[in-house]
C-alpha positions as CSV (number, residue, x, y, z in Angstrom):
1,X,-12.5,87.9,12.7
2,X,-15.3,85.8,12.9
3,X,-14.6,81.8,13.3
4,X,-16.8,79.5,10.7
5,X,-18.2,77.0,12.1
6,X,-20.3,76.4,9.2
7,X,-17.3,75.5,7.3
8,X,-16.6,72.7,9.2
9,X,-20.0,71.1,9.7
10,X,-23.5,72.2,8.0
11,X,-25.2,70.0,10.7
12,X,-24.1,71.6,13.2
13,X,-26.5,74.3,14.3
14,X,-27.0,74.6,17.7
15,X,-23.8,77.0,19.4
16,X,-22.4,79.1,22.4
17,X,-20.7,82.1,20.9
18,X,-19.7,85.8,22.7
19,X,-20.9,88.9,20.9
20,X,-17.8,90.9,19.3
21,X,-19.5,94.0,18.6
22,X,-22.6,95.1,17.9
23,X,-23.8,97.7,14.7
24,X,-27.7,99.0,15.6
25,X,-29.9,95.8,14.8
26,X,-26.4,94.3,13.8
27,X,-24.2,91.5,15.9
28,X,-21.1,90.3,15.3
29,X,-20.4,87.1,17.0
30,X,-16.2,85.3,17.7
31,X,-17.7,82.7,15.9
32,X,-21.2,81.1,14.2
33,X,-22.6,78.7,12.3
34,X,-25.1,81.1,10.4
35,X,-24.1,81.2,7.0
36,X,-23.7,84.4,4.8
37,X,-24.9,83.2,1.6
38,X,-22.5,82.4,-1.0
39,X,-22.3,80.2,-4.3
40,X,-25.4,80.9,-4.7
41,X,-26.8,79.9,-1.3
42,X,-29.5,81.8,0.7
43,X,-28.5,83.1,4.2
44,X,-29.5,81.2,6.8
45,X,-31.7,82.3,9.7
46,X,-32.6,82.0,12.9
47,X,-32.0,83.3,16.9
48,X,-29.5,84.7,19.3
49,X,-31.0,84.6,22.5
50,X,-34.3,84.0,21.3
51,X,-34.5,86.7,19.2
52,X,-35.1,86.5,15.4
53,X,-32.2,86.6,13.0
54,X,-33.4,88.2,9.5
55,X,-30.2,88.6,7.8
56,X,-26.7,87.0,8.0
57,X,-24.1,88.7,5.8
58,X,-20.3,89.0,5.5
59,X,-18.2,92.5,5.7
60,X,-14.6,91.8,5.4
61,X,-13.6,89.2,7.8
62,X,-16.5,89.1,9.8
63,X,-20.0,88.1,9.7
64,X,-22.5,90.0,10.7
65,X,-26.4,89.1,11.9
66,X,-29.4,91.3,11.5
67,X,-31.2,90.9,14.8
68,X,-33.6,93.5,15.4
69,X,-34.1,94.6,19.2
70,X,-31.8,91.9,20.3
71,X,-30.7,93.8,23.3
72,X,-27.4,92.6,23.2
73,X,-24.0,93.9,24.4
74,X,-20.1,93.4,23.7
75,X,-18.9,90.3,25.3
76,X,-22.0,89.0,26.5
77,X,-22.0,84.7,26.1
78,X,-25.4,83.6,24.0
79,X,-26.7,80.4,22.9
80,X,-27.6,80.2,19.5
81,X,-30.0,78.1,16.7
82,X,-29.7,77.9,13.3
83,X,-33.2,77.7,11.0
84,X,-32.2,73.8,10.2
85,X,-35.3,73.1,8.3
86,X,-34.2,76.2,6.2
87,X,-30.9,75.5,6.6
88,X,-31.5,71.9,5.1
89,X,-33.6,72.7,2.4
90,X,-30.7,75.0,1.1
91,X,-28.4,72.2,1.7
92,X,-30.0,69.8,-0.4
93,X,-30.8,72.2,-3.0
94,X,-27.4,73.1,-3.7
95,X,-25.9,69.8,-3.7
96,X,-29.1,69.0,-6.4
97,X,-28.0,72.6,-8.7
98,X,-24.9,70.8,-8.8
99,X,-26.1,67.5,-10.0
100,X,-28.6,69.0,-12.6
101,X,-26.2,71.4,-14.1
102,X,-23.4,68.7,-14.0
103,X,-25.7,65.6,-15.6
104,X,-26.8,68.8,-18.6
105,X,-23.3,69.8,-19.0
106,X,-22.6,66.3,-20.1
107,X,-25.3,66.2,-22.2
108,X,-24.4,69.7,-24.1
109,X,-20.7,70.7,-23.4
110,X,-20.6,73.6,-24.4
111,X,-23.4,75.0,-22.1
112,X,-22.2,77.7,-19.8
113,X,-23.6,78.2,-16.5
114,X,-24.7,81.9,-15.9
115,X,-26.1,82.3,-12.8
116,X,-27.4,80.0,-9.4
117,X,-29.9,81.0,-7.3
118,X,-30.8,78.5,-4.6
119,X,-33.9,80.0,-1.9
120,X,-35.8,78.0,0.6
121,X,-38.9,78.2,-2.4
122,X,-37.5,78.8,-5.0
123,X,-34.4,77.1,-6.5
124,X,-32.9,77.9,-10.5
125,X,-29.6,77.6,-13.0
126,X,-29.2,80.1,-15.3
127,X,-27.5,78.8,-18.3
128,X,-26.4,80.4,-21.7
129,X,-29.1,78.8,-23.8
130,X,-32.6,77.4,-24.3
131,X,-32.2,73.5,-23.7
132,X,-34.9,71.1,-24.7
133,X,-37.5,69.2,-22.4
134,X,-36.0,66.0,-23.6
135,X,-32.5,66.8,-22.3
136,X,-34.1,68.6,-19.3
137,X,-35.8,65.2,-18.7
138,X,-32.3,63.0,-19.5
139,X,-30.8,65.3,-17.0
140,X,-33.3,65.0,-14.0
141,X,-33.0,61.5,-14.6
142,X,-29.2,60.5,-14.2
143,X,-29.7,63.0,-11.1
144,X,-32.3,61.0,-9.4
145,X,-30.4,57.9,-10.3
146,X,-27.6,59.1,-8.6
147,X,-29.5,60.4,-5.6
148,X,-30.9,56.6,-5.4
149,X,-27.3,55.3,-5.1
150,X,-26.7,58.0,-2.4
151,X,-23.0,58.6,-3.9
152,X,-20.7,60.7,-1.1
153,X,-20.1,64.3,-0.7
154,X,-17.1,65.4,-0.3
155,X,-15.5,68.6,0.3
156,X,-11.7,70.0,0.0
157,X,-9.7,72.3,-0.9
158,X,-7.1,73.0,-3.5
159,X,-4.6,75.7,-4.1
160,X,-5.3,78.1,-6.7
161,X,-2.0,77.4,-9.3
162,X,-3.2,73.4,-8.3
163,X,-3.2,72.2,-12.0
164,X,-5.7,69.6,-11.5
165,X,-8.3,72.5,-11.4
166,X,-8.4,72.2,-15.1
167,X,-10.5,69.1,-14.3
168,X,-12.5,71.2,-12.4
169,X,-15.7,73.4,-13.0
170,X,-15.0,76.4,-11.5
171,X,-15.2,80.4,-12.3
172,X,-11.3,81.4,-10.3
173,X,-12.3,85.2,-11.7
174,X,-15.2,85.0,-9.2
175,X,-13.0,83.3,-6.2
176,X,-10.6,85.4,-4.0
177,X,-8.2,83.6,-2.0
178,X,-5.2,81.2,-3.0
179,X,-7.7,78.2,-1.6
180,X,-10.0,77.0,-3.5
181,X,-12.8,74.9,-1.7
182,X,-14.1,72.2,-3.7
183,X,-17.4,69.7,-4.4
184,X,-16.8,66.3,-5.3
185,X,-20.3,63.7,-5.6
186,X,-18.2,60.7,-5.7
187,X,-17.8,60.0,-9.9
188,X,-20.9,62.5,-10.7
189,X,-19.8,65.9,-10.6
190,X,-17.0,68.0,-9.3
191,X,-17.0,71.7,-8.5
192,X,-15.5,74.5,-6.7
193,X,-18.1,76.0,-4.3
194,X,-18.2,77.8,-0.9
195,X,-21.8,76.4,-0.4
196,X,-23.1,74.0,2.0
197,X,-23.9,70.2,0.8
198,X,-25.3,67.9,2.2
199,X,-23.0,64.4,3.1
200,X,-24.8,61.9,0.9
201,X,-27.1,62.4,-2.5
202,X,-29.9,60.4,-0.2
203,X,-30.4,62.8,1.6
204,X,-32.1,64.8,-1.2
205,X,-34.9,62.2,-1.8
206,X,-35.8,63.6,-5.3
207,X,-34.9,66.5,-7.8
208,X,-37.3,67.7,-10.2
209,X,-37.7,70.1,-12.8
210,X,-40.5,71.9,-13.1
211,X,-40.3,75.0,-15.0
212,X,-37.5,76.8,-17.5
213,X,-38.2,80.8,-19.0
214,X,-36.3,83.3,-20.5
215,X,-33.9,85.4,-18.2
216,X,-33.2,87.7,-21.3
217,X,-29.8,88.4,-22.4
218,X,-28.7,86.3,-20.1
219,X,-30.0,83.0,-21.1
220,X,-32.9,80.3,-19.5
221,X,-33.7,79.7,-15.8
222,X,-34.3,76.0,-15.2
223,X,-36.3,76.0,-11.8
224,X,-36.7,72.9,-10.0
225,X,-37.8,71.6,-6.9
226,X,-35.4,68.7,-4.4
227,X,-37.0,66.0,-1.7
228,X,-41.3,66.6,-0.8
229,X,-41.7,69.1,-2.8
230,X,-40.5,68.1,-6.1
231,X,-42.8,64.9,-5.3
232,X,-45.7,66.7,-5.3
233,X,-45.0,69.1,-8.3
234,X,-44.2,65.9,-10.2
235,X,-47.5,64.5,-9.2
236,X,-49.2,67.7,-9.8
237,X,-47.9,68.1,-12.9
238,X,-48.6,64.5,-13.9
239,X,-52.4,64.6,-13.1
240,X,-52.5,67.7,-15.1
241,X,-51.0,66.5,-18.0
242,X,-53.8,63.3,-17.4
243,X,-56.4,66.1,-17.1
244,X,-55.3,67.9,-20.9
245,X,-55.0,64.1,-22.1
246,X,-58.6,63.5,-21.3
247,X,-59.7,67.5,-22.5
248,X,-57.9,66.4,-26.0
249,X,-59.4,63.0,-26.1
250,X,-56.4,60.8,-26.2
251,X,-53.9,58.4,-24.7
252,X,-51.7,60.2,-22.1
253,X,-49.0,59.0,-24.5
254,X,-50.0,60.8,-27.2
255,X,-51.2,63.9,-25.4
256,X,-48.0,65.9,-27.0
257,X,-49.3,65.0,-30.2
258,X,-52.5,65.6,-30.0
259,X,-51.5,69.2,-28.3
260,X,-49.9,70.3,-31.2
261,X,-52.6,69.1,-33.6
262,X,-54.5,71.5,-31.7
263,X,-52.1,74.0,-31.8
264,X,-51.7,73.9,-35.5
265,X,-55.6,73.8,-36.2
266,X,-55.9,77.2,-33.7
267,X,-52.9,78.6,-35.8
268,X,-55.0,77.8,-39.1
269,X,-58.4,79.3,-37.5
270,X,-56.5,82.8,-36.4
271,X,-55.0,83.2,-39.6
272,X,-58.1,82.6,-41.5
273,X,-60.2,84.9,-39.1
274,X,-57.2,87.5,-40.1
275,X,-57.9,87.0,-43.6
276,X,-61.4,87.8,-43.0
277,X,-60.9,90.5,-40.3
278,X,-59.1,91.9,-43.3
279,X,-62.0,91.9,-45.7
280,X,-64.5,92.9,-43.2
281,X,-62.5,95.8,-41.9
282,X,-63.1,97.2,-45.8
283,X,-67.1,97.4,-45.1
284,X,-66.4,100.4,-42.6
285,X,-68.5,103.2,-43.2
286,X,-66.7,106.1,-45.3
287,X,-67.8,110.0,-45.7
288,X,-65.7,112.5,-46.8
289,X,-66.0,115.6,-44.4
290,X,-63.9,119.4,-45.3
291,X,-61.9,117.6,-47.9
292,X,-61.1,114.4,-45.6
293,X,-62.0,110.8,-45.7
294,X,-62.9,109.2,-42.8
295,X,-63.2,105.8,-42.0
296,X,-65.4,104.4,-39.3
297,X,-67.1,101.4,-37.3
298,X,-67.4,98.5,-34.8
299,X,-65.7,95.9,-36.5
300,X,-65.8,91.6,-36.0
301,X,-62.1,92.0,-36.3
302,X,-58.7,91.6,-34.2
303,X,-56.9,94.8,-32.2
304,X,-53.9,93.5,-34.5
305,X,-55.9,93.7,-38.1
306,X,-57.6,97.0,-37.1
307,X,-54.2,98.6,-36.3
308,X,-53.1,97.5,-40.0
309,X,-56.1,99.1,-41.4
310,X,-56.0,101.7,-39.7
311,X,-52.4,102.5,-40.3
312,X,-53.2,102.1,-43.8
313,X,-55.4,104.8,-44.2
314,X,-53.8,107.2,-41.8
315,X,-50.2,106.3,-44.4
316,X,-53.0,107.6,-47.3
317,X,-54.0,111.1,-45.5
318,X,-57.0,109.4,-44.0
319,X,-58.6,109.5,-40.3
320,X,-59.4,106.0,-39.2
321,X,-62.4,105.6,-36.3
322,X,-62.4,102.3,-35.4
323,X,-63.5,99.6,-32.3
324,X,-63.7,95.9,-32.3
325,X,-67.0,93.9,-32.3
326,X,-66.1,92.4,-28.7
327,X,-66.8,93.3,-24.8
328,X,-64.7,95.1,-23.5
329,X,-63.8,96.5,-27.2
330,X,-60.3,97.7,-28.2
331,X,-60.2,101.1,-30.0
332,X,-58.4,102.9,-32.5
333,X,-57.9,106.7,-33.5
334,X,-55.3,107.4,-36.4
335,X,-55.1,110.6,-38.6
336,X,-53.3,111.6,-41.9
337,X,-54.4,115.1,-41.0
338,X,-52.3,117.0,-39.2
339,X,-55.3,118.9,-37.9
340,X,-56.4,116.3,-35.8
341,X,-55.2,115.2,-32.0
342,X,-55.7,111.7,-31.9
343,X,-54.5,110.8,-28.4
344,X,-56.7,114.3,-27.1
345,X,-59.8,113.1,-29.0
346,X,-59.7,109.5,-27.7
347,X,-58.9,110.7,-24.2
348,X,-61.8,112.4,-24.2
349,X,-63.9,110.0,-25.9
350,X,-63.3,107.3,-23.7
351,X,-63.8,109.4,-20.8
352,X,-67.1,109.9,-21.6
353,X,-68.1,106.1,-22.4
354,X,-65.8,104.4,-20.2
355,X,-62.3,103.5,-20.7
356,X,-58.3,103.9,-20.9
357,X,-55.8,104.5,-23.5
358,X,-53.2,106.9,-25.4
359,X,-50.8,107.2,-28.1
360,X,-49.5,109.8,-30.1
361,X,-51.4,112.6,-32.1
362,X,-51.1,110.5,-35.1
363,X,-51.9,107.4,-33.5
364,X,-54.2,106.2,-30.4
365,X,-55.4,103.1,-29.3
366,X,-57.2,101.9,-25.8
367,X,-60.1,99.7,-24.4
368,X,-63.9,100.2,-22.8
369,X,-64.3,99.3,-19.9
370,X,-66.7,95.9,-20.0
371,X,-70.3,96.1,-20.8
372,X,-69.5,100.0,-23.0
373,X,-70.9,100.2,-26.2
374,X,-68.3,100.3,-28.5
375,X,-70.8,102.1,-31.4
376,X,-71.1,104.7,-28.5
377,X,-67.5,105.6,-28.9
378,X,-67.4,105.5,-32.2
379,X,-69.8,107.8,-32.6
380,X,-68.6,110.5,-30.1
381,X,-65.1,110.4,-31.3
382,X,-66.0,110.8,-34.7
383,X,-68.1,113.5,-33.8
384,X,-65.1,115.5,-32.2
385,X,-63.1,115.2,-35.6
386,X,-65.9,116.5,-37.3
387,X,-66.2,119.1,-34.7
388,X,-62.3,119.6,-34.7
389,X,-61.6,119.6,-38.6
390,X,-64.9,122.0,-38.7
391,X,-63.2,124.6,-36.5
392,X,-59.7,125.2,-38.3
């Protein structure tokens, strides 16, 4: 069994400790102060002896250090060194997690926290939803407010059937013991968690948030950055958003607006270069060839309205030769013939002008490569249908 020093003080992170047993590049030391990871929390790193620790993890009661070529022996004494700027940057990135997911939980109740991930560069809550940049913005606010009163950090522990841990956040089906350690920021939040805090909110300078996306089924990754860090992504962000202000010709306070005025008018342009992708697409050239039409050209239109057309004709017994008007052009090959391979025919095609794609016999699409004529493919693959529908 392994004693925990890191359970007793995250500053501490300088130690004497004898090696236990050793497992390859593995040691197991009678006590440390390298954490395992937990609640979200990175490992920590470091040395024993000088030599580099990779990995900390734990295996039943015992923790065990990843320590390649460390040389090392049962019962040999060792001075060891935690990774404290690593160490600390974890610290005050959990003690922030909790914060920002505590300040949005007020503001939507409901929300569900899903997942934590807190690394030394990259930090993010998972919650159960999308949640607007206003509320995102509330939140990061009453954090930092709190981090400027630099409220205390407490930590205890509870007993599992304690009922006042129905006034507390906490997941119990994800907790083993019959103790339950515990997170209180003095009147912001309160929390079970294994983790390591820091002592005072201070400490973490700054929290913000810089970034949310999809994590799929499971809900929205809100990434955010604590202390130097989120100072200068702030700032970086800020000059940016100056930068797009002076790109769109207005105030910086009415940059949002003017963004979306944008967005709208490029929403009205595609859709009327659709509408006309759609009438131009009907000038391709046409010949009927051993009882088949076939449709044909380099075309001023979109991938998207091509594929339409050229679905369209393939649904009317048709074979569809088509490229767009554009460098490197996108091509399509789609047949209502059942004589004819579309994914062989525009392998072969493209192999011979320069370019990638595939499908299905019915249905092929890829690109040129840059600077390939587009007419050259056009030409060669409907050549080969010819060729093909001339031979059956």
């Amino acid at each position: 069994m392994t004693e925990e020093i890191f359970a007793f003080d995250g500053y501490l992170t300088e130690f004497e400790a004898v090696v236990s047993a050793t497992d390859g590049d593995w040691v197991s030391l009678d006590s440390t102060a390298f954490y395992p990871g937990g609640g979200g929390q990175a490992h920590d790193t470091g040395t024993l002896r000088g030599k580099a620790v990779e990995k900390v993890e734990r295996r039943g009661d015992g923790i065990w250090h990843l320590c390649p070529g460390h040389g090392l022996e049962e019962g040999d004494k060792i001075w060891c060194s935690v990774n404290w700027d690593r160490r600390y940057e974890l610290m005050k990135g959990h003690t922030a997690e909790h914060m920002l997911f505590g300040a949005l939980n007020r503001l939507v109740p409901d929300m569900n926290i899903v997942k934590i991930d807190i690394e030394y560069d990259d930090k993010y809550v998972i919650v159960d939803r999308d949640v607007d940049w206003d509320i995102i913005s509330d939140a990061v606010a009453s954090v930092n407010a709190a981090v400027g009163e630099d409220l205390s950090v407490i930590r205890s522990s509870m007993d599992r059937d304690d009922p006042e841990l129905e006034h507390i956040r906490a997941k119990l089906d994800r907790i083993e013991g019959n103790r339950i350690s515990v997170v209180e920021i003095d009147g912001f939040d309160i929390a079970a968690c294994g983790g390591l805090h820091v002592m005072e909110t201070g400490e973490i300078e700054f929290v913000f948030a810089d970034r949310k996306v999809s994590s799929g089924k499971e809900g929205y990754a809100i990434h955010f950055k604590v202390g130097s860090a989120a100072k200068k992504a702030s700032s970086d962000l800020a000059y940016g958003c100056l930068k797009i202000s002076e790109a769109l010709n207005s105030k910086p306070s009415d940059a949002e607006k003017a963004a979306a005025n944008v967005l709208s008018e490029l929403n009205d342009a595609r859709s009327m270069l659709k509408k006309a992708g759609r009438a131009l697409v009907n000038t391709a050239g046409k010949k009927d060839f051993e009882g088949v039409t076939i449709r044909y050209g380099v075309l001023p239109a979109d991938t998207d309205v091509l594929a339409e057309a050229a679905e369209r004709w393939r649904s009317e017994g048709h074979i569809a030769v088509l490229a767009t008007d554009s460098d490197p052009s996108s091509v399509i090959l789609a047949s209502g013939d059942a004589r004819i391979d579309c994914k062989k025919i525009l392998a072969d095609a493209l192999s011979s002008v320069g370019g990638r794609g595939g499908g299905k016999k019915e249905f092929a699409r890829g690109g040129l490569t840059k600077g390939a004529d587009p007419s050259d493919f056009v030409k060669k693959a409907t050549d080969a249908v010819q060729r093909a529908l001339s031979s059956l």
